[in-house]
N, C-alpha and C positions, 0 to 999 in steps of 0.2 A: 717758600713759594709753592703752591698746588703743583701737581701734577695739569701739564698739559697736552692736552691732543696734537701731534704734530702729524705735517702733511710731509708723505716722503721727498712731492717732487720740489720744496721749496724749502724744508727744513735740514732734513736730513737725507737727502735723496744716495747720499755716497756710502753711507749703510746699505751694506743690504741690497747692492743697485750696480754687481758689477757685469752683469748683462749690460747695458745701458754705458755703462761709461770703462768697459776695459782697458787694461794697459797696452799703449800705443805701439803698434809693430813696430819693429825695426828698417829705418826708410834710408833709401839708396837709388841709383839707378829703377826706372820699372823693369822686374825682371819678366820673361816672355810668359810666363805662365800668368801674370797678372795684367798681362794688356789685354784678353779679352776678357775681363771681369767688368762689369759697370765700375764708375767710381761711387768711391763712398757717398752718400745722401747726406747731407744736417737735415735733422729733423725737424719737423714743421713745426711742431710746440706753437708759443704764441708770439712766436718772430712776425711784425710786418711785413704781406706778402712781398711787397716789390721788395723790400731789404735782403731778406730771404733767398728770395731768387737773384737778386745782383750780386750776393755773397756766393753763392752756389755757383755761378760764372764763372767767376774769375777764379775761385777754386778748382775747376773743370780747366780752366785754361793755361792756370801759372802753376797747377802743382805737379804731384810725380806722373798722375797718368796723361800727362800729356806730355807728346813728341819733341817739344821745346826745352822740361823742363832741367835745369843745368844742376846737378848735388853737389858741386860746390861753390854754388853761390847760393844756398837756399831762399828763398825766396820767404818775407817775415811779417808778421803780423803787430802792432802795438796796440794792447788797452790799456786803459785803465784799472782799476780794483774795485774804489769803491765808487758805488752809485753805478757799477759797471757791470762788474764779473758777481758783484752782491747786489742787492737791494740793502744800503743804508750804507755807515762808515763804518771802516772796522775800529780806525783810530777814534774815533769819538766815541763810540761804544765804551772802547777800552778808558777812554777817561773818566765817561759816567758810570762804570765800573769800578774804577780805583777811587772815586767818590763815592759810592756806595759802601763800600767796604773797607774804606782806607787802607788801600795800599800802597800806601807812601814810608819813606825809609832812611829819608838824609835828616842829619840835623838841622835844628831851626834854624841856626844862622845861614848855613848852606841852603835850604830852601828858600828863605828871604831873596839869596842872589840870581833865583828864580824870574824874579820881578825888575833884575837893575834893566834898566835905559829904557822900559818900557811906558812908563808916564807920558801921556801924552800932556800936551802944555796947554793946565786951566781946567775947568772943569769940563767931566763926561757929557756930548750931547746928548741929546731928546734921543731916543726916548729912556737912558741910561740916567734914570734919577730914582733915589731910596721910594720905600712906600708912604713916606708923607709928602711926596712928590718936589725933594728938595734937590739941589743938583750934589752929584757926588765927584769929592777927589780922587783920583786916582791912589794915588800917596795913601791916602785916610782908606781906601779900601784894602789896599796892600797889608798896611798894618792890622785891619782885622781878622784878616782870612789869615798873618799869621800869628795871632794872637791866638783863632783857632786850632790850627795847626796844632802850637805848643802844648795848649791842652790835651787834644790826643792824642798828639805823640806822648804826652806824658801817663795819661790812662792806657795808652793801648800798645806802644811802640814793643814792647819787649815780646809781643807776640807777632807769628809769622805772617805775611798778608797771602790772600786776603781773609779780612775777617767776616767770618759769621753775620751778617746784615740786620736779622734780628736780634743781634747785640747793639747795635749801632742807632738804630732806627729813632730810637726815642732820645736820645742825646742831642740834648739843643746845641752841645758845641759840633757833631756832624751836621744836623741841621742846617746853621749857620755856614759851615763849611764850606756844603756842597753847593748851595745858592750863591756865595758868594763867587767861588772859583766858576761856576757857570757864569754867571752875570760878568765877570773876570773875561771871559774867555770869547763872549757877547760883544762886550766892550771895545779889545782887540781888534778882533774883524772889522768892527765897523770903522774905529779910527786908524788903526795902525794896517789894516788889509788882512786879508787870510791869509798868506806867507805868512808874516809875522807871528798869529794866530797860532799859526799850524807846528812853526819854530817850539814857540813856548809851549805845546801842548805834548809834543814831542818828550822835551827836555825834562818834564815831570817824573821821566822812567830814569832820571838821575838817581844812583845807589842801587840801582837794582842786578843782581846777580843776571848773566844770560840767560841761565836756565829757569829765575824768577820770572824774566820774560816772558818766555813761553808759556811757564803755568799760567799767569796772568792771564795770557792771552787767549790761552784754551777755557780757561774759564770763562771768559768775556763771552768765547763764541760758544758756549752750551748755556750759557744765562739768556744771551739776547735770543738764539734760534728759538729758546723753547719760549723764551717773554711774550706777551701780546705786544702787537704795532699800537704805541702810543704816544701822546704828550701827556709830561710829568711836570707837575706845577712844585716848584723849591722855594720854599721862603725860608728868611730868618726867624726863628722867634722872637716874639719882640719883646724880651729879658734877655736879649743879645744885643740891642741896637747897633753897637760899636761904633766907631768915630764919625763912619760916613752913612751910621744909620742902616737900618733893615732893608737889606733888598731881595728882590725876588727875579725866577730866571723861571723861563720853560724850557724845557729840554725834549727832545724827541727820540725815544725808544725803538731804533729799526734797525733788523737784521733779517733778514733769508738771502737763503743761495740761490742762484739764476741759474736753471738747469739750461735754458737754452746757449749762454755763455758755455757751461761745462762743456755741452758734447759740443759746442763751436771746437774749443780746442782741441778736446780728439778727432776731432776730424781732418781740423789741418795738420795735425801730427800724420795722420794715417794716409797725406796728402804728400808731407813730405814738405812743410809748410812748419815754419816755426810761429808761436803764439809766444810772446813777451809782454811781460808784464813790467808797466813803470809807472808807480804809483809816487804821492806827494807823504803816504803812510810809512810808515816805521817795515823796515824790511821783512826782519824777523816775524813781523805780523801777520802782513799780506803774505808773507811766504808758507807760515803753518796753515794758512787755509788755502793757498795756490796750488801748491807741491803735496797734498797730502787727499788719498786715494780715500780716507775717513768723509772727507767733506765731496767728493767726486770730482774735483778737479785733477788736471792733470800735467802740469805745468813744468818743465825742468827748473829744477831750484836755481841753478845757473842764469835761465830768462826772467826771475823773479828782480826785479829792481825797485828800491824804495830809498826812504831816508833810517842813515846809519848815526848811532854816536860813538863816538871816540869810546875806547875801553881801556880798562888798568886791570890786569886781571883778571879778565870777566865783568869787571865790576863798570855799569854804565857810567859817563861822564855827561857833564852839562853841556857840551858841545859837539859839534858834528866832528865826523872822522876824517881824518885828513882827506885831501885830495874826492873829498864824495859828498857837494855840497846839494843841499835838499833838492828833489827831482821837484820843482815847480818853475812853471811858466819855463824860459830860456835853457834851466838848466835840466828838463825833460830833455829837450834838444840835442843838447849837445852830449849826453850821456846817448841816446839812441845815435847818434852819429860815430860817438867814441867807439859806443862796443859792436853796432849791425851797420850802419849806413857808409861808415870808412872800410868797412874790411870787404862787405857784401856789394860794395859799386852799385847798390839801388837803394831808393827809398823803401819807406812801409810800403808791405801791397794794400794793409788795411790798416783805418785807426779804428779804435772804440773808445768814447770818450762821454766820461760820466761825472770826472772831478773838476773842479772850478781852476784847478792849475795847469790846463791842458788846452789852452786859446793859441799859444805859442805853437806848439804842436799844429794847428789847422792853420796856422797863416805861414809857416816853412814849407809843409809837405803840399804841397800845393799838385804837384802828380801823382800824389797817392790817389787812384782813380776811385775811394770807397772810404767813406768816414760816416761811420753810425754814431748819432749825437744823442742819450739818452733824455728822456724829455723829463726833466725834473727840473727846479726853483734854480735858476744858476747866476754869476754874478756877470756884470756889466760887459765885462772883456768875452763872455763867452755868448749874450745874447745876440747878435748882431749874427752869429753861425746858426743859434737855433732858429730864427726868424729864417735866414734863407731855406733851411731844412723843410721849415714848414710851408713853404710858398712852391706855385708850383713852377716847373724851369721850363724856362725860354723857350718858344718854338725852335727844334734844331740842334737844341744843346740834352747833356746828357748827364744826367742827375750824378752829383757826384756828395750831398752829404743828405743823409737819411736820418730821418726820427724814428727813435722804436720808444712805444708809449708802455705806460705801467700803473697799475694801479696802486697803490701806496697805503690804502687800507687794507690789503693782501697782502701787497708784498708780491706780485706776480704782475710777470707781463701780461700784454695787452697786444693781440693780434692788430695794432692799429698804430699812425701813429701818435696820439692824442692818447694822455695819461689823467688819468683821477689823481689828483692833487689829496694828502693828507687831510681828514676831514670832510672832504668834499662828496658829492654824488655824480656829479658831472663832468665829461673828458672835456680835455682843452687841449689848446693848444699854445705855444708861445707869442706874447703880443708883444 
């Protein structure tokens, strides 16, 4: 890949940037020599004014320099990761990554059991049909993505992942691979839901060492930071047909970091105000970029929470870990009630919410007096929040969920709350 021009305050702003985002003081009681200080400012960046200033509030009001505030019951904040604290997924990245370079590791018959109970019954609907516009088996596709599979693992398997891309690139059995497993993962969503989706995408880091993780995943986030924001068009070759026939996926290339998220959270650090993170993503993921001073966030690895799998030595398994089942929709909930809301006798002060498994989350906290709703493509259960966000409240009442827009061909927020939609030229809003 060429060398590319990166912008600090969206690519790599935690380089090199530690004026801007230092390590959070140590917070306790206000002691007297800091009550006549101002409080800490969030920077203006390109947060929506009124969000901005409603955040800036209630920070003023519920954190250390104020008279009220009690140090042992902190007072906590819940986001999201992705689509939240980043511009784009981390976990889907890391998929289109480990398709790019096949970084896959189990044996065929163990990756087959990848796929068990996930057929849905009869053939895939519209618009999930091959390129001679036939309809496709589930079953039949299974079988060719891993007939591909076999093949590269049998070409490539004894080498460490991930591999070289320009090794890869022309190999019609990757080709085939990687469109299929998109179209695969397309599929999913639409019949079986994003939970399920999110399960199996998950589960693909089956065989993988811990510490393979992490490279992966550092790799993932220096590939997509420095990538251009795009859609990538994957077909099969068609000297691959395979049983349910060539198909084809788009996939969408988006990563940068949201500086205005970063210093959100040093701030309420420096407020005395915890920032929690509880994502539907792989822990170990969201947490190399939450927890680490590289990317500029600042996050305690402790408030990092995602989905975990089961291990045997290091070594990932195809299933979740005891007792830690995937943070989506109800079980965000109750994980934020297990570990802050039972011990701290309050709700969130704030949500941030940007993943499609966080509607739960908005119809429980219901006094959480501040819920920023990031204004991007979201599914069914979450749109009925972005609607009210974007409407404007009731004579007398007092706005309590917010839209912060973005541009998507940047990769940067948007002083507004109305986002430019990938591809587009013009802001919108949710209809």
């Amino acid at each position: 890949m060429p060398p590319v021009s990166l912008t600090l305050s969206r690519r790599l702003f935690g380089l090199g940037a530690a004026s801007l985002l230092a390590m959070p003081r140590a917070w306790a009681a206000t002691p007297p020599e800091m009550q006549e200080r101002p409080p800490p400012q969030l920077d203006t960046l390109k947060w929506n004014p009124p969000l901005h200033a409603a955040i800036q509030a209630l920070v003023n009001t519920h954190g250390r320099y104020s008279k009220t505030y009690d140090p042992q019951s902190r007072p906590y904040v819940v986001s999201d990761w992705n689509n939240t604290a980043i511009v784009g997924d981390a976990q889907q990245m890391l998929f289109l990554f480990m398709l790019e370079h096949f970084s896959f590791v189990l044996p065929v018959l163990d990756f087959r059991q990848l796929f068990h109970g996930l057929a849905p019954t009869g053939p895939l609907p519209a618009p999930f049909v091959n390129l001679h516009h036939q309809p496709v088996l589930f079953d039949a596709l299974v079988d060719d993505i891993v007939e591909d599979y076999a093949t590269l693992l049998g070409r490539y398997g004894q080498k460490p992942p991930p591999l070289p891309a320009e090794d890869l690139d022309k190999d019609p059995a990757l080709q085939g691979f990687r469109a299929r497993m998109a179209f695969c993962h397309q599929a999913l969503t639409a019949t079986r839901g994003p939970e399920v989706a999110q399960r199996w995408m998950i589960s693909l880091l089956a065989g993988q060492h811990d510490t393979e993780v992490s490279t992966l995943s550092r790799a993932t986030n220096e590939w997509g930071l420095g990538a251009a924001i795009a859609t990538r068009n994957w077909r099969c070759p068609t000297d691959r047909p395979g049983k349910a026939g060539p198909v084809a996926a788009s996939v969408t290339q988006m990563l940068r970091l949201t500086a205005e998220m970063a210093n959100l959270f040093q701030i309420l650090l420096e407020h005395g105000i915890d920032p929690v993170i509880c994502s539907s993503a792989m822990e170990d993921v969201v947490a190399l970029f939450a927890s680490s001073a590289e990317y500029g966030y600042t996050v305690r690895h402790d408030d990092v929470f995602g989905a975990r799998l089961a291990e045997k030595k290091h070594i990932m398994q195809p299933v979740e870990a005891p007792h830690t089942p995937l943070p989506f929709g109800e079980n965000k909930v109750a994980l934020i009630r297990k570990h802050f809301q039972d011990k701290r006798k309050r709700p969130p002060l704030m949500l941030f919410v940007g993943e499609d498994s966080s509607a739960d989350l908005l119809t429980t906290y219901t006094a959480t007096p501040l819920c920023c709703l990031i204004n991007h493509k979201q599914t069914a259960a979450m749109q009925p929040f972005m609607r009210e966000a974007s409407n404007p409240v009731p004579a007398g009442k007092t706005r309590r969920l917010y839209l912060q827009g973005r541009d998507e061909n940047t990769g940067e927020w948007r002083p507004h709350s109305s986002s430019i939609l990938l591809g587009d030229s013009t802001p919108s809003l949710p209809v």
